[in-house]
VOBA-1610 file (N, C-alpha, C; in pm, whole numbers, padded with zeros to 5 digits, always signed):
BEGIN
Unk-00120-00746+00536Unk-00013-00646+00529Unk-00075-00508+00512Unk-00047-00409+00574Unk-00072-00301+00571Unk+00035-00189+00513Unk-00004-00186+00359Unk+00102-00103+00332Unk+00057+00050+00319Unk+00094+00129+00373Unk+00088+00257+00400Unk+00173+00355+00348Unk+00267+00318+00230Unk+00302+00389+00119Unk+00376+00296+00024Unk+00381+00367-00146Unk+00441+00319-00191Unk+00565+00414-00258Unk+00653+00306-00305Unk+00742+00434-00394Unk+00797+00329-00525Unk+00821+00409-00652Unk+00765+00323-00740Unk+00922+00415-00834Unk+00991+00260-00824Unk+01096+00320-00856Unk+01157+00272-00979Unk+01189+00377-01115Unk+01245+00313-01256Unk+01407+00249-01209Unk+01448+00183-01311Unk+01549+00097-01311Unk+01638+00219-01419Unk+01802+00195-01340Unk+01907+00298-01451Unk+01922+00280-01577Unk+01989+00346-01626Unk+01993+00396-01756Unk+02031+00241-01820Unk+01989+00219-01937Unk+02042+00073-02041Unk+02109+00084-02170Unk+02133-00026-02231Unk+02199+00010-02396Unk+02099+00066-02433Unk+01984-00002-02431Unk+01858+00067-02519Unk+01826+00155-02505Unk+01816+00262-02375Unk+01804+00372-02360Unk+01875+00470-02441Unk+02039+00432-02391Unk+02153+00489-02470Unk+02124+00498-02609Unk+02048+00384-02646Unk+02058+00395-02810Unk+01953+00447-02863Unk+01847+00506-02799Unk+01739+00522-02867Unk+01641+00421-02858Unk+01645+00322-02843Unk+01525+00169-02860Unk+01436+00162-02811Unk+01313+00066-02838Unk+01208+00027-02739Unk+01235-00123-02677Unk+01259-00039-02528Unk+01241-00186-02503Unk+01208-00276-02472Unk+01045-00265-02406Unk+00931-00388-02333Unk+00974-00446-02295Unk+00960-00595-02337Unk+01023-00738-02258Unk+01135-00757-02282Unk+01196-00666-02388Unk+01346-00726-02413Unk+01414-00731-02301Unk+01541-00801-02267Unk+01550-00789-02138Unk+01729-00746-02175Unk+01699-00592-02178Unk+01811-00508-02208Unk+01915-00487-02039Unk+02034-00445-02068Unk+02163-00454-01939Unk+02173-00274-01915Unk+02196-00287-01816Unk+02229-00142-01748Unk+02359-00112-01804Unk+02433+00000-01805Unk+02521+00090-01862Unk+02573+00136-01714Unk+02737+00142-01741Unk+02796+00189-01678Unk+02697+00287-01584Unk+02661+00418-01658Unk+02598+00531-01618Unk+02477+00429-01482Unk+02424+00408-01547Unk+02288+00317-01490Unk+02337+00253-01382Unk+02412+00188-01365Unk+02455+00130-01233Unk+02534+00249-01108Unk+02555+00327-01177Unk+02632+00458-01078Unk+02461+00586-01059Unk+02355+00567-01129Unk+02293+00644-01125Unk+02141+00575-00975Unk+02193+00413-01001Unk+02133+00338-00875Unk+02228+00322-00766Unk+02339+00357-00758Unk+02429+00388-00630Unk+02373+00531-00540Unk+02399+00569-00687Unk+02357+00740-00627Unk+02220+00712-00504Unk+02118+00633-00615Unk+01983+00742-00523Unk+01985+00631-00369Unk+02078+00535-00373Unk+02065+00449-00232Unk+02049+00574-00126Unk+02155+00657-00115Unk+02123+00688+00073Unk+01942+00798+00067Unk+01910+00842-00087Unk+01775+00901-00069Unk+01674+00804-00070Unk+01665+00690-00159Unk+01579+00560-00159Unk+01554+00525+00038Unk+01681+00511+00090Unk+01685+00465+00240Unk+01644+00511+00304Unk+01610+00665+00343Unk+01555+00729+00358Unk+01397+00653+00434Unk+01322+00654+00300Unk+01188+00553+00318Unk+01160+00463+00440Unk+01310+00429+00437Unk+01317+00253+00521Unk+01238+00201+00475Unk+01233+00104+00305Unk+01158+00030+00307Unk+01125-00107+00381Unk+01066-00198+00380Unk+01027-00319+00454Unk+01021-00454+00364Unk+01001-00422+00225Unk+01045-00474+00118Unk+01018-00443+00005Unk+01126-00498-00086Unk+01146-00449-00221Unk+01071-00550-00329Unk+01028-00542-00428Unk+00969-00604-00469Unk+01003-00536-00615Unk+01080-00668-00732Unk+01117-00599-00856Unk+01082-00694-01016Unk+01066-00618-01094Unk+01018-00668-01183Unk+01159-00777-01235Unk+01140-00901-01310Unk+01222-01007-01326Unk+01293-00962-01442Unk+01274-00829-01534Unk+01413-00813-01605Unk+01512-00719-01540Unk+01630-00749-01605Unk+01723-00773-01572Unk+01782-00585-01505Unk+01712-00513-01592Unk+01749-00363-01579Unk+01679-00321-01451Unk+01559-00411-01420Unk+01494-00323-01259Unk+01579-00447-01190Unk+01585-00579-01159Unk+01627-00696-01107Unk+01785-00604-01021Unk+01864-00603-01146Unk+02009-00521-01150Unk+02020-00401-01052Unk+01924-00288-01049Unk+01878-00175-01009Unk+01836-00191-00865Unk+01772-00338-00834Unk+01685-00335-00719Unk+01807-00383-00603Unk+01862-00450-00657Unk+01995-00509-00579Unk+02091-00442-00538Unk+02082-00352-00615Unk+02196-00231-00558Unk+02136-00164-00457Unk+02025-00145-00428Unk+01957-00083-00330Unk+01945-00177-00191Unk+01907-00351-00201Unk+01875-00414-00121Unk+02010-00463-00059Unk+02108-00498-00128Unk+02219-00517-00076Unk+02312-00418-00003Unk+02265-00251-00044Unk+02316-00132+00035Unk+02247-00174+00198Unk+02089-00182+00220Unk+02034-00128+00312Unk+02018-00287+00407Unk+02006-00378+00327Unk+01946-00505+00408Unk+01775-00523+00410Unk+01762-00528+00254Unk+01611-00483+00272Unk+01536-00694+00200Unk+01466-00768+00240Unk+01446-00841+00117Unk+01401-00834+00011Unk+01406-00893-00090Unk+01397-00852-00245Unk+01291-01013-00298Unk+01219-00961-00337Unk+01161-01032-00422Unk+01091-01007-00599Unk+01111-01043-00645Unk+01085-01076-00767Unk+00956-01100-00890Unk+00899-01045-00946Unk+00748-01036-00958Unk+00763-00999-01159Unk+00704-01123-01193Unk+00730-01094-01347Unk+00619-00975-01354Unk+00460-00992-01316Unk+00395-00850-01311Unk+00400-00718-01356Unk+00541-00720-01299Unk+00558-00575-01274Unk+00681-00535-01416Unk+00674-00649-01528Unk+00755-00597-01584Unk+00708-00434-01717Unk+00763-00419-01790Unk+00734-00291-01869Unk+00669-00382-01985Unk+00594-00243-02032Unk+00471-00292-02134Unk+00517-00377-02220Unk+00458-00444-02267Unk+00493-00556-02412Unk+00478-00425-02510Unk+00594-00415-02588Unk+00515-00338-02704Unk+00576-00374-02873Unk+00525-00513-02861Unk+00504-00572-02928Unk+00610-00590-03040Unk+00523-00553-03219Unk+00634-00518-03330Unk+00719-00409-03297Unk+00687-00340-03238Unk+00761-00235-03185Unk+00925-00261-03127Unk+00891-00337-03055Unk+01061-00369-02923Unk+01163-00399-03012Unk+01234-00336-02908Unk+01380-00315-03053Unk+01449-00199-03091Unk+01274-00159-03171Unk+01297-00039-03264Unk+01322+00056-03204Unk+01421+00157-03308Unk+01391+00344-03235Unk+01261+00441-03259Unk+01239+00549-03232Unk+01158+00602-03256Unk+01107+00594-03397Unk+01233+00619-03454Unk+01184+00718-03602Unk+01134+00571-03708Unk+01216+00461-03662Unk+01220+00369-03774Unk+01010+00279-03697Unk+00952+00351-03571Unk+00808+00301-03586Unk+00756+00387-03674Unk+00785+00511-03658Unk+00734+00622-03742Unk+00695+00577-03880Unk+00807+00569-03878Unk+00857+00499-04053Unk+00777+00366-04099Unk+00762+00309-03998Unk+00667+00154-04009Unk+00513+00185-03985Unk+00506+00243-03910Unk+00356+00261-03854Unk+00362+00424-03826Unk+00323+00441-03954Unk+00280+00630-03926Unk+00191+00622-03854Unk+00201+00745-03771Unk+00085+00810-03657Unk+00046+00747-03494Unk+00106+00597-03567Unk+00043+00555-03424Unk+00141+00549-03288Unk+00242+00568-03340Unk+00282+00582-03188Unk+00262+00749-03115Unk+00222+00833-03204Unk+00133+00942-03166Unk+00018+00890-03086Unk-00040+00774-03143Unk-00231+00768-03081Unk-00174+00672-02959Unk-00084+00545-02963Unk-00057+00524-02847Unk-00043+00587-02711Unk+00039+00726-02757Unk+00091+00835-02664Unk-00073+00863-02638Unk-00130+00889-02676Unk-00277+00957-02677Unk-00401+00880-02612Unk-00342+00760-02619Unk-00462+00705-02607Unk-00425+00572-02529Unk-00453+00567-02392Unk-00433+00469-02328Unk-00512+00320-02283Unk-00604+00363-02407Unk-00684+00209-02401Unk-00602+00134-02557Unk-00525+00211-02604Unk-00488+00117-02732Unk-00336+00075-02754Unk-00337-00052-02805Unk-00164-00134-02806Unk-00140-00132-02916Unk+00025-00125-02926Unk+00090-00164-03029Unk+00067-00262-03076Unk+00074-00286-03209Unk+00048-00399-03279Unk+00165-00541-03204Unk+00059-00651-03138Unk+00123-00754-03084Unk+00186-00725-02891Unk+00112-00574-02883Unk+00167-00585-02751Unk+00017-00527-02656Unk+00061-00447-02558Unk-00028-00415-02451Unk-00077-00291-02469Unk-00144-00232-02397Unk-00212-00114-02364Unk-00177-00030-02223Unk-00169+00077-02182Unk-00132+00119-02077Unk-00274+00063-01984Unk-00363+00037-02028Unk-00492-00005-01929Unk-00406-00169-01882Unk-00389-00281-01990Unk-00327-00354-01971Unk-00268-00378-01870Unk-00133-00292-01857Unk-00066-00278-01791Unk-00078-00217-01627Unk-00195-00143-01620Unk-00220-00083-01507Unk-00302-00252-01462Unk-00369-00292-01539Unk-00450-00417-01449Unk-00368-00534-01409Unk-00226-00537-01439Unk-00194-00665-01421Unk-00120-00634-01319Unk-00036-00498-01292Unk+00087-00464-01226Unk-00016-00411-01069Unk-00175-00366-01067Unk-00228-00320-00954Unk-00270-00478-00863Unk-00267-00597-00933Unk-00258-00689-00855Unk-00131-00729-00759Unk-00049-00721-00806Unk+00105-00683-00737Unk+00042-00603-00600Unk+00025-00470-00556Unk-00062-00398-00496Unk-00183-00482-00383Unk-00294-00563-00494Unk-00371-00590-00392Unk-00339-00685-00313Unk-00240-00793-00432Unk-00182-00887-00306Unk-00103-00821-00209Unk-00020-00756-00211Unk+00016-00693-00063Unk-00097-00697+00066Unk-00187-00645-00003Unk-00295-00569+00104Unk-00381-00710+00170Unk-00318-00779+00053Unk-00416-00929+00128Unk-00330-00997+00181Unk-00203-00995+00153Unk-00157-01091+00308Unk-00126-01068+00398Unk-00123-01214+00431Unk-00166-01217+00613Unk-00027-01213+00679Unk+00093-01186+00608Unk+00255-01161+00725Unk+00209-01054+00786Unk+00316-01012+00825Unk+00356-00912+00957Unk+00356-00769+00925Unk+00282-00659+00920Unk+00261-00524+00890Unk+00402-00451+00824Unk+00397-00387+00721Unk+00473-00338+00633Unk+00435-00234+00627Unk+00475-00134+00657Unk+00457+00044+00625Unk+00490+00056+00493Unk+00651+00043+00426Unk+00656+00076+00296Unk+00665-00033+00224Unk+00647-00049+00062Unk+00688-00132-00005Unk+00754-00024-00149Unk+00890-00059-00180Unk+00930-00025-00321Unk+00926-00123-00428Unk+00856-00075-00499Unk+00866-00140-00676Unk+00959-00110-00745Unk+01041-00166-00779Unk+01216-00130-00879Unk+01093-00163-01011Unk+01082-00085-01115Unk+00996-00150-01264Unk+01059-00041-01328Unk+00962+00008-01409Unk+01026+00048-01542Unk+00873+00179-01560Unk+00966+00237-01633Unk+00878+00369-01674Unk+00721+00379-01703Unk+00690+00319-01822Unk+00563+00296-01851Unk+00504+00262-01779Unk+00509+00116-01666Unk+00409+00048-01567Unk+00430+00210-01454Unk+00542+00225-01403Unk+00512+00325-01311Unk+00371+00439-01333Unk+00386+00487-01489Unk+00314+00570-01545Unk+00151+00518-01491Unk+00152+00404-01556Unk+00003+00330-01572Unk-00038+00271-01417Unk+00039+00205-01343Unk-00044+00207-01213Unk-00020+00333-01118Unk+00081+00417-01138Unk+00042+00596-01076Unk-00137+00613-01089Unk-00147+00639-01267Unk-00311+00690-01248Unk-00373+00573-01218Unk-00360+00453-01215Unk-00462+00342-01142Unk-00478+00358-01034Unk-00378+00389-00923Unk-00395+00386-00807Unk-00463+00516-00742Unk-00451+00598-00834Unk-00484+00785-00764Unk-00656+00784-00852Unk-00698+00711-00956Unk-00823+00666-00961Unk-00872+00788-01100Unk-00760+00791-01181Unk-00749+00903-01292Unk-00892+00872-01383Unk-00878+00908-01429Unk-01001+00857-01550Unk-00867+00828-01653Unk-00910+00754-01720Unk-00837+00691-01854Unk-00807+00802-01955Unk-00886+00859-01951Unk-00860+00957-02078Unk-00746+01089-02041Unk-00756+01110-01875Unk-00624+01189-01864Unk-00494+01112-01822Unk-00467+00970-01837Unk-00344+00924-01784Unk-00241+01000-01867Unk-00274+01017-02022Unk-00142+01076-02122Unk-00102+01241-01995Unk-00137+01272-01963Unk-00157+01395-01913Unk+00009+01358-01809Unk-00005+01285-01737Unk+00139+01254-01669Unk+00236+01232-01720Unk+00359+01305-01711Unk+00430+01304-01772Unk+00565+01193-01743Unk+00647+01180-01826Unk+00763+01022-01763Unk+00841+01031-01667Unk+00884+00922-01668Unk+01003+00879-01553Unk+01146+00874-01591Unk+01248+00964-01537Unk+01366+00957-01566Unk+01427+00793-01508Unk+01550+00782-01573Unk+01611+00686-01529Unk+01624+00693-01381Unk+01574+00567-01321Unk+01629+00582-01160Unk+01568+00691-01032Unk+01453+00737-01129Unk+01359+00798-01050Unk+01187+00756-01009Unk+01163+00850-00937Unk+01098+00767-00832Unk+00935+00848-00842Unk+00851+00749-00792Unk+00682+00830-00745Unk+00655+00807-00611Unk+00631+00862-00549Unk+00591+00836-00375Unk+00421+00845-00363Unk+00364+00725-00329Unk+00240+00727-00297Unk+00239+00693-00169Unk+00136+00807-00095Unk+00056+00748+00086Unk-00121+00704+00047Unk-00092+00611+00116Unk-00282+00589+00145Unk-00320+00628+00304Unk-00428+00674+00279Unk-00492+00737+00427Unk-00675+00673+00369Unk-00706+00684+00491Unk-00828+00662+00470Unk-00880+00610+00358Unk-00773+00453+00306Unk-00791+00428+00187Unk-00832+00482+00061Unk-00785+00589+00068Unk-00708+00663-00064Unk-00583+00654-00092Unk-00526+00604-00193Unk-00427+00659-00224Unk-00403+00819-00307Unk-00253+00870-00244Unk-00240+01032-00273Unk-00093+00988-00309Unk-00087+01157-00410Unk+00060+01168-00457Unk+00111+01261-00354Unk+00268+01204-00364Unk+00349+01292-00241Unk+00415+01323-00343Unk+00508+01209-00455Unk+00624+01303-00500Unk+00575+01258-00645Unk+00634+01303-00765Unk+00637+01229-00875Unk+00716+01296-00960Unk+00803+01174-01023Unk+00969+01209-01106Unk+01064+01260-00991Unk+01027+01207-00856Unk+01165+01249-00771Unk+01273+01206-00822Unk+01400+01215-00767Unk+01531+01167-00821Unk+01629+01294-00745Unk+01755+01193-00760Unk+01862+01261-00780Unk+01949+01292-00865Unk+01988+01385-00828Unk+02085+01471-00970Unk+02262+01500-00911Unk+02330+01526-00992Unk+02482+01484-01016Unk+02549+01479-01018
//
């Protein structure tokens, strides 16, 4: 398969979002908002013409990806991989009450992308498991694919962005997040991958 761009797209808004929470593996539900905010970006997502969709197995990118594949006629497949970081004692919680549990470190987390929450992953982690997603593309043997979209979740977008553009570790904090339902556009040329867009989206 020859994929010749990607676009790397967060899943809409959730309770947990709404509420403040972390939510890793929990496998939190889209919100009214969230399901009208993945209607929205269909006719700009289409655009792409992807060739296939490919989405992480909870329920908030799963939910997100379907609204897109069932607009355009795209196939959809399914990839636990690609789900959002484990973050561990953490999931659940809101900001203030890790604060409150674990002073400082969700500062050094932010800071520091070789280190995990207690019981969960690392953004390195996460960039190594979700860039196999990626190489298997490139290794099979079907029928040539120009685009592929990833429906996932914020953090993995974050962490295989600088995997794939070949960041050094120590500036990944340097990129900044992903709104609900927005998007990163990567081209490869001359086997590089390059940034075209990052935090695209539509607005309201």
């Amino acid at each position: 398969m020859t994929v010749k761009r990607l676009v790397l797209w967060r899943h809409g808004e959730t309770d947990y979002n709404a509420a403040g929470r972390m939510q890793g593996h929990l496998d939190s539900a889209l919100t009214p908002i969230g399901w009208n905010q993945a209607r929205f970006a269909v006719p700009a997502l289409a655009r792409f013409s992807p060739d296939l969709v490919i989405a992480s197995d909870l329920r908030r990118a799963t939910d997100t990806a379907t609204v897109l594949t069932e607009g355009i006629g795209v196939p959809l497949r399914i990839d636990k991989r690609l789900r959002e970081t484990h973050l561990g004692e953490w999931q659940g919680l809101t900001g203030e009450q890790v604060d409150e549990a674990y002073p400082g470190e969700r500062q050094r987390w932010r800071l520091d992308s070789t280190w995990a929450p207690p019981g969960g992953e690392s953004r390195v982690d996460v960039a190594n498991r979700s860039q196999e997603v990626v190489l298997d593309l490139q290794r099979d043997g079907s029928e040539p694919d120009d685009t592929v979209l990833l429906a996932t979740h914020g953090g993995l977008i974050i962490a295989l962005t600088a995997r794939l553009l070949g960041l050094p570790i120590a500036t990944w904090p340097t990129l900044g997040g992903i709104a609900n339902c927005h998007w990163v556009e990567l081209g490869r040329r001359d086997g590089i991958w390059r940034l075209h867009a990052y935090n695209a989206g539509m607005t309201g």
